[in-house]
C-alpha positions as CSV (number, residue, x, y, z in Angstrom):
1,X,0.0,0.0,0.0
2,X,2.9,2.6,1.0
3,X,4.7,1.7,-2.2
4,X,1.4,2.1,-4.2
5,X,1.0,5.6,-2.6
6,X,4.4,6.8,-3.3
7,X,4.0,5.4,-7.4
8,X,0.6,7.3,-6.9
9,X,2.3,10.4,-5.7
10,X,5.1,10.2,-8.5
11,X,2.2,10.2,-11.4
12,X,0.7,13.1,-10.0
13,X,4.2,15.2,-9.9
14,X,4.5,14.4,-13.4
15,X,1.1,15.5,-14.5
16,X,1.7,18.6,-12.7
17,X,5.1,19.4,-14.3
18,X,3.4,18.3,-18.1
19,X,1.1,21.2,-17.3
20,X,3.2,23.6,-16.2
21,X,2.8,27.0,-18.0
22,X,0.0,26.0,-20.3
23,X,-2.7,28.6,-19.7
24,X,-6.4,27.5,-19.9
25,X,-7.3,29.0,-23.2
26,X,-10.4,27.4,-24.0
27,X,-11.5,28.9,-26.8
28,X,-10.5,26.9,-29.5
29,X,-13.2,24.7,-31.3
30,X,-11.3,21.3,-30.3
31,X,-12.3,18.2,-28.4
32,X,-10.9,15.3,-27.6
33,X,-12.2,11.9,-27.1
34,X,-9.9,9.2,-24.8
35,X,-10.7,5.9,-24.7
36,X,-7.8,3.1,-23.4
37,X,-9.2,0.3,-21.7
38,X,-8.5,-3.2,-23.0
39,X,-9.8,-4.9,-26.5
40,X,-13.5,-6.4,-25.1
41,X,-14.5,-2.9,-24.0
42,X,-13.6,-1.6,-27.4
43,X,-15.7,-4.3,-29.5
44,X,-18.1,-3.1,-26.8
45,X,-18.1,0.7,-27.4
46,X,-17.1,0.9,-31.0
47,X,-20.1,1.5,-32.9
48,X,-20.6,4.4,-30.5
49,X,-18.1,6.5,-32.4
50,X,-20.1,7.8,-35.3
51,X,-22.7,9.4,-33.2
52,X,-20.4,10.8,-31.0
53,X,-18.6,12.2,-33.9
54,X,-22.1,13.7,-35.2
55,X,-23.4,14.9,-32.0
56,X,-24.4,18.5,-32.1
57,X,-22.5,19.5,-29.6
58,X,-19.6,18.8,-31.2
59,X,-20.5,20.7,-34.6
60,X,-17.3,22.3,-36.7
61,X,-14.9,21.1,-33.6
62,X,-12.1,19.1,-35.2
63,X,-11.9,16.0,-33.0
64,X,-9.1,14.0,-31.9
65,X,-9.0,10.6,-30.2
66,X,-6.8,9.2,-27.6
67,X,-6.8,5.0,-27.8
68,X,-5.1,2.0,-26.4
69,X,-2.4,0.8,-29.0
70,X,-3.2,-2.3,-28.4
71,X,-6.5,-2.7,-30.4
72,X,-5.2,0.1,-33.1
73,X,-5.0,-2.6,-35.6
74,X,-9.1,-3.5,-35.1
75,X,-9.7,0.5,-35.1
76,X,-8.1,0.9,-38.3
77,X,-10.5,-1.7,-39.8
78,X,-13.2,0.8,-39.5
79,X,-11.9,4.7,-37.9
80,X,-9.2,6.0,-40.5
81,X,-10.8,8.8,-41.4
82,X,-13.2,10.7,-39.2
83,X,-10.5,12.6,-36.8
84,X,-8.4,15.1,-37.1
85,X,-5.5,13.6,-34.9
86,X,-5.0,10.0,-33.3
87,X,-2.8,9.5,-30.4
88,X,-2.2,6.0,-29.9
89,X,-1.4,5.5,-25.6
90,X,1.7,2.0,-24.9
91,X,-0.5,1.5,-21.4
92,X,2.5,-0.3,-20.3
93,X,5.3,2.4,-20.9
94,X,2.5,4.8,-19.7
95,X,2.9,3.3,-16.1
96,X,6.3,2.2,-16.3
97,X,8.4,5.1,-18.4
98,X,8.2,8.5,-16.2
99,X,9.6,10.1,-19.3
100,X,7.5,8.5,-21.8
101,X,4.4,9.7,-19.1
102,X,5.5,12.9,-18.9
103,X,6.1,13.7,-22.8
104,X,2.8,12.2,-23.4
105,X,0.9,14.5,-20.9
106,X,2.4,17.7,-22.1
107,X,1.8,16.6,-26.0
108,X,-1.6,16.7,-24.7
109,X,-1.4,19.5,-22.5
110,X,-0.6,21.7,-25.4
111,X,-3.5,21.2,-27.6
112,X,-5.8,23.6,-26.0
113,X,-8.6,21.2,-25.7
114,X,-12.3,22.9,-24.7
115,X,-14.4,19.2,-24.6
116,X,-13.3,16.4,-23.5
117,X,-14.7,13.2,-23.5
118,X,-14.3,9.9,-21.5
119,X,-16.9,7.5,-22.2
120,X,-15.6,4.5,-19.8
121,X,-17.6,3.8,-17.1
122,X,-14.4,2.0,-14.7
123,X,-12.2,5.2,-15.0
124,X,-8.8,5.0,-14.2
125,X,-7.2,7.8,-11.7
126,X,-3.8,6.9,-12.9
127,X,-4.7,6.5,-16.7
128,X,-7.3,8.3,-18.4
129,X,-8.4,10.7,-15.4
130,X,-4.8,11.6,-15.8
131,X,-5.6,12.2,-19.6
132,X,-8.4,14.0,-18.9
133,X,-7.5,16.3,-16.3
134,X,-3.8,17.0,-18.9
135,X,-6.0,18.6,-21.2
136,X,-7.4,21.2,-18.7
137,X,-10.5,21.3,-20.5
138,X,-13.3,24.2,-19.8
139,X,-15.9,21.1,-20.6
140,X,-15.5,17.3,-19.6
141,X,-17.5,14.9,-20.0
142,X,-17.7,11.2,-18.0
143,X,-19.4,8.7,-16.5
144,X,-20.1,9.1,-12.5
145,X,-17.7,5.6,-12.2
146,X,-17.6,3.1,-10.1
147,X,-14.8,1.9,-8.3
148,X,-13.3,-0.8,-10.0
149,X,-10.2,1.0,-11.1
150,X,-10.0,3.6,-8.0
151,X,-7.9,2.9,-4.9
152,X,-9.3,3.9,-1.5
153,X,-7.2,6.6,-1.2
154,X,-7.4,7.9,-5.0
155,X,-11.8,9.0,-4.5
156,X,-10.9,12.7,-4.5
157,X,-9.0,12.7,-7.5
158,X,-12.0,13.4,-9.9
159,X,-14.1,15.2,-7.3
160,X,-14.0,18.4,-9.8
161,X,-12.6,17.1,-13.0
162,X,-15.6,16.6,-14.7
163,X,-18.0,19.4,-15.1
164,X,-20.5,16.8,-16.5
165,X,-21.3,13.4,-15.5
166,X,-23.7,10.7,-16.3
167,X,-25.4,8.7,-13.9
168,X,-26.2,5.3,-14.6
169,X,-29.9,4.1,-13.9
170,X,-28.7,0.4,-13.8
171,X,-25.1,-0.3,-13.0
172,X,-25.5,-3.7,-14.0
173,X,-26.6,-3.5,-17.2
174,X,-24.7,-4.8,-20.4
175,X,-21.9,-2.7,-21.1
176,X,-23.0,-1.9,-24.6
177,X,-26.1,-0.9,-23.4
178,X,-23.9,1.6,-20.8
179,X,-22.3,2.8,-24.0
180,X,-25.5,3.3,-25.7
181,X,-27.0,5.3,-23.1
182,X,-23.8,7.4,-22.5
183,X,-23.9,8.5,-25.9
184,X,-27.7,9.1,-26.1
185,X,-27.1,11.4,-23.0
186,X,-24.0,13.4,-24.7
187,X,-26.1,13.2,-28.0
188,X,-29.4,14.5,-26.8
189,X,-31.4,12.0,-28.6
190,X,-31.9,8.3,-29.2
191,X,-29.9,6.2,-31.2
192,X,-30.2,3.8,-33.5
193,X,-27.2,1.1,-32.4
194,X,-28.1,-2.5,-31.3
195,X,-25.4,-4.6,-33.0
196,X,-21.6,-5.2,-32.4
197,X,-21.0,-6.9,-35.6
198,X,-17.8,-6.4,-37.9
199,X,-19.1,-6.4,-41.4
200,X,-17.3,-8.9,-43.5
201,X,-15.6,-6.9,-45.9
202,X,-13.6,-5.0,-43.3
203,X,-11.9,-8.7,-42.4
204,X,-8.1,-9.5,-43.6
205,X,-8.1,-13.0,-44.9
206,X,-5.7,-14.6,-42.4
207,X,-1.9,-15.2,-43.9
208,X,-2.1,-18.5,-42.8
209,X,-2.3,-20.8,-45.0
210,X,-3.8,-24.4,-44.8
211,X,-6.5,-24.0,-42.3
212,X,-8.0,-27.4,-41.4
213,X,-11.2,-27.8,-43.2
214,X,-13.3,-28.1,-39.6
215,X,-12.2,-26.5,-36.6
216,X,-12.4,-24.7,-33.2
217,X,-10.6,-22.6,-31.2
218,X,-9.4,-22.9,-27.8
219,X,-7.7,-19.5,-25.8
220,X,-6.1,-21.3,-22.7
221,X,-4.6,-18.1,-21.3
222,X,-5.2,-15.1,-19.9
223,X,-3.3,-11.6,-19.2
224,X,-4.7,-12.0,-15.6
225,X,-2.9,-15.0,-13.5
226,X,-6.2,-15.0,-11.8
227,X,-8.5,-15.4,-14.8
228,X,-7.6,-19.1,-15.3
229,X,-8.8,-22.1,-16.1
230,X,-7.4,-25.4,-15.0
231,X,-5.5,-27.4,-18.3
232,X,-6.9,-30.4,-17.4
233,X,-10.1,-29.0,-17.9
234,X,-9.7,-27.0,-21.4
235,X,-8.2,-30.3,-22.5
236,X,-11.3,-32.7,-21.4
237,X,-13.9,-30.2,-23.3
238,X,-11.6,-30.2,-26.4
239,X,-11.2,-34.2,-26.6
240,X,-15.3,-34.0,-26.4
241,X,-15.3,-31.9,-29.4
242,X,-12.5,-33.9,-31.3
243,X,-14.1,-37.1,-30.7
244,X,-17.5,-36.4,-31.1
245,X,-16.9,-33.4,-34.6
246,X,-13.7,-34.6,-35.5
247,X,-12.5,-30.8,-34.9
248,X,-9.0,-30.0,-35.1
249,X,-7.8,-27.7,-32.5
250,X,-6.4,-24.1,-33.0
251,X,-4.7,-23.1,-29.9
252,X,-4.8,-19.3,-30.1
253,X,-3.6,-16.7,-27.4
254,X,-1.1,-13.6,-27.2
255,X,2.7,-13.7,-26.3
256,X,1.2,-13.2,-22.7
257,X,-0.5,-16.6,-23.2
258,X,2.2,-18.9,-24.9
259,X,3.1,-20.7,-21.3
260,X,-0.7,-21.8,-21.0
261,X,-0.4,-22.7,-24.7
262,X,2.1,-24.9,-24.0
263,X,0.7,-26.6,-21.7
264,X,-2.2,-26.9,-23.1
265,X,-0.5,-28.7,-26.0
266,X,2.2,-31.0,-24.6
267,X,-1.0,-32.8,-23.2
268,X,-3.8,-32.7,-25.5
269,X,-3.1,-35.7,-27.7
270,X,-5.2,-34.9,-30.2
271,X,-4.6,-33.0,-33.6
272,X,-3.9,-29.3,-32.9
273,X,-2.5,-26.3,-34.2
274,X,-0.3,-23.7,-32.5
275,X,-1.6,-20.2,-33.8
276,X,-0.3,-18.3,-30.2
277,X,1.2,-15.2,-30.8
278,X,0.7,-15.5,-35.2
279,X,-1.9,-13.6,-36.1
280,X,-3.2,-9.9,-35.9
281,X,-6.1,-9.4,-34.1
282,X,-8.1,-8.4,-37.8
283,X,-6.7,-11.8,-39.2
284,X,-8.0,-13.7,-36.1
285,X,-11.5,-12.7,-36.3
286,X,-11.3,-13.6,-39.9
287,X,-10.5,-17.4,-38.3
288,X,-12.9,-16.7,-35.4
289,X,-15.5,-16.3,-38.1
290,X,-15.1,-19.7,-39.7
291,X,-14.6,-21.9,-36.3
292,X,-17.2,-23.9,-35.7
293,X,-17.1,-22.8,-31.5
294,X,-14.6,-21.0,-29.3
295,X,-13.5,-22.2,-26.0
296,X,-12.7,-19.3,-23.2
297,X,-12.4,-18.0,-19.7
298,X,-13.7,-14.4,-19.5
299,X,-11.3,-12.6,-22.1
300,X,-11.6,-10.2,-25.2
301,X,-11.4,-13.3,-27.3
302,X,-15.3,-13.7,-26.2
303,X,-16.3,-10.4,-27.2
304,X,-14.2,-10.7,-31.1
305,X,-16.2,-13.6,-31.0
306,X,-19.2,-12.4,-30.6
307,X,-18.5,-9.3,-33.1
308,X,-18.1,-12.3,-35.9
309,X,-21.3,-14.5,-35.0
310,X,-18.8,-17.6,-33.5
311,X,-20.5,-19.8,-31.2
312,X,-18.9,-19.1,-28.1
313,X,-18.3,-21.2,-25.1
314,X,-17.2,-18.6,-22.1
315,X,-15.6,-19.4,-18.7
316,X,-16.6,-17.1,-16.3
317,X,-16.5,-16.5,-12.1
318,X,-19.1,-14.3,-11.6
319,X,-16.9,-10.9,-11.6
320,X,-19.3,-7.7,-12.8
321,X,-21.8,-10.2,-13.7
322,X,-24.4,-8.3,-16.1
323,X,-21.9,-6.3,-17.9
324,X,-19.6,-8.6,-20.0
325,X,-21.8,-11.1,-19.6
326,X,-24.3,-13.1,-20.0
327,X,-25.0,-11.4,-23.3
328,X,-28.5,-10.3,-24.2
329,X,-30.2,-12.3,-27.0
330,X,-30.9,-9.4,-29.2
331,X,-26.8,-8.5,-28.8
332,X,-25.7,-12.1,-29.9
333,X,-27.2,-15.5,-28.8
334,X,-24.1,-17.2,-29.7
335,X,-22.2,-17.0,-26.4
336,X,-23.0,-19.4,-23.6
337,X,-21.9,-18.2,-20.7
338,X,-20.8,-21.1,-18.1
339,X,-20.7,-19.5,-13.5
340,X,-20.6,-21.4,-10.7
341,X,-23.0,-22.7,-9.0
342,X,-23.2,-20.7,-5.8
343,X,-23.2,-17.5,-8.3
344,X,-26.1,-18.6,-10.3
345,X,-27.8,-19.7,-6.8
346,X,-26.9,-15.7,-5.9
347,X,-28.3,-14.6,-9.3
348,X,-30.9,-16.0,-9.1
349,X,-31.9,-14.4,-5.4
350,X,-31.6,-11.0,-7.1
351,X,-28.2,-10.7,-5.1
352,X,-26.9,-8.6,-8.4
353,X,-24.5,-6.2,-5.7
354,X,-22.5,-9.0,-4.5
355,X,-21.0,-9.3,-8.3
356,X,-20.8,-5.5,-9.5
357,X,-16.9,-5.8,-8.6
358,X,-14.0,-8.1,-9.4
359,X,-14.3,-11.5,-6.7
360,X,-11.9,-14.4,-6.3
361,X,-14.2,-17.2,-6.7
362,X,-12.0,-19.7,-8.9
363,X,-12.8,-20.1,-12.2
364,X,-12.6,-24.0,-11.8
365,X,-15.8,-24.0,-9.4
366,X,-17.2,-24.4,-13.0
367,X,-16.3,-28.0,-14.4
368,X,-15.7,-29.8,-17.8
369,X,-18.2,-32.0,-17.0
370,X,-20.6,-28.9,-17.0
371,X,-19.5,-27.6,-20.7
372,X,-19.6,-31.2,-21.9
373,X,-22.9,-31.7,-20.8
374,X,-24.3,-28.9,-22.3
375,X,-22.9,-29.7,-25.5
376,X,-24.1,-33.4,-25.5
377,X,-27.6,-31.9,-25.3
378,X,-26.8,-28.8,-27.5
379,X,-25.2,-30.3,-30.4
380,X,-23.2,-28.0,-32.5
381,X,-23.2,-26.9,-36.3
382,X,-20.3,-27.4,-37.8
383,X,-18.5,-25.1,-40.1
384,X,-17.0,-26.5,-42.9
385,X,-14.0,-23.5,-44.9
């Protein structure tokens, strides 16, 4: 805690020094929109852009966007063209590099923004908040958060950053449904958004060659050493789907994920394909779109599947249950979502409050056995490239 305090206390000396002697203008016609958290929430939020972008109050202001480099490649698929300026943000170097921090605070300090808009509802004092409060703006607009990304000590950070805030009716709905109604509010109107989908012309034919003709893929990792699932247990639901579809499996994952890869594959003794780390993330939901299912704990991979119409078999614990998942039907009906018992016992008592937060139930309080199950009575479709 001390040592988180002092890191806390070094961040907030550099944002003050990337401010120093930058007046508050304000009265250029320039906003700035910042959005940074991970890949799911941007599948999540994306088709919230456009009316952003065409809300009135944001009529003749050149626009400019601050994302999270690490989903540029998906942005690119559809967001060339509509802003005036991208900044891309290395989340990593951000924390890490007090110089890299610092040059990227004044480069925003200096831009003389008069709106600025976060539309994340888990707002992060010591990443976008900083963002936001670097570019000093006369008008910012935000969610009223909750806590998820807030240490105890950090609540008064934001007490007067944003001048307007949007207050959530019900904080466990969906979170494109959050988005949605966020927009609506900085819009002034309704909107006509209801799907996540990726059109298919957007979508890189993977540089892979020699795909197996039937297939699924299986993500055994996870950027959080909490957010696992056991081996053994990603390994009995794929020897169901070999021996009953004959599906080969393609192991899939980021550099983050190769160790769990590995495992996975040194004991799986079936026919499978190591696609870790090979693929972009455009070229993976080309290969997401032709698997026949996906296998996951509760990563991005579920939402790029669900942004491609794959079948979608999701490992979750019950953390912020509502808004990742379950999905809603009308979203997609093509991710089953697997909790543990005692969750869906909670659930189902209306105890929603109890899961609006991260919790440390294991992901293994929900078994093979339980996915297998489900399948033996749900068969699958299989897709045939």
């Amino acid at each position: 805690m001390i040592l988180n305090g002092i890191k806390g206390a070094i961040y907030d000396i550099i944002g003050y020094l990337a401010c120093l002697g930058k007046p508050a203008l304000h009265d250029g016609k320039k906003a700035l929109i910042v959005r940074v958290d991970e890949i799911g929430d941007y599948i999540l939020w994306r088709k919230c852009i456009d009316p952003l972008l065409n809300a009135d109050k944001l009529k003749n202001f050149e626009v400019h966007f601050v994302g999270n480099q690490s989903w540029k490649s998906l942005f690119d698929l559809e967001f060339k063209g509509p802003f005036q300026k991208i900044i891309w943000l290395d989340k990593t170097k951000f924390k890490k590099s007090m110089i890299y921090r610092y040059t990227f605070l004044r480069n925003i300090a200096k831009e003389n923004y008069s709106i600025v808009i976060n539309p994340t509802y888990s707002r992060a004092k010591r990443v976008d908040d900083s963002i936001v409060k670097a570019a000093n703006a006369s008008n910012n607009y935000g969610f009223v958060r909750n806590n998820e990304n807030y240490l105890p000590y950090e609540q008064n950070f934001d007490k007067q950053l944003y001048h307007h805030l949007f207050e959530l009716k019900n904080k466990s709905s969906f979170e494109f449904t959050k988005n949605k109604a966020f927009a609506e509010w900085f819009c002034e109107k309704p909107l006509n958004v209801s799907s996540i989908n990726f059109e298919a012309a957007v979508l890189p034919s993977p540089k892979i060659q020699n795909l197996p003709k039937n297939y699924f893929i299986v993500f055994p990792g996870s950027r959080s050493s909490v957010r696992i699932w056991s081996t053994d247990y990603f390994i009995e639901v794929s020897n169901y789907l070999f021996e009953k579809y004959q599906l080969t499996a393609l192991v899939c994952g980021g550099n983050g994920d190769i160790v769990y890869a590995n495992n996975f594959i040194k004991s799986y003794m079936h026919p499978c394909i190591d696609m870790t780390a090979k693929t972009s993330l455009p070229e993976l939901l080309n290969i997401i779109k032709n698997a026949s299912c996906l296998l996951s704990v509760d990563t991005g991979s579920i939402h790029l599947a669900a942004s491609v119409g794959c079948l979608t078999l999701g490992i979750f614990n019950g953390s912020q249950y509502g808004r990742f998942s379950p999905y809603p039907i009308e979203i997609s009906s093509n991710i089953i979502s697997f909790y543990p018992k005692k969750v869906l016992e909670d659930i189902n008592k209306n105890a929603f409050s109890k899961y609006e937060l991260i919790i440390d139930i294991s992901y293994n309080d929900v078994t093979s056995k339980e996915v297998i199950d489900y399948l033996a009575s749900h068969p699958i479709s299989i897709k045939a490239i």
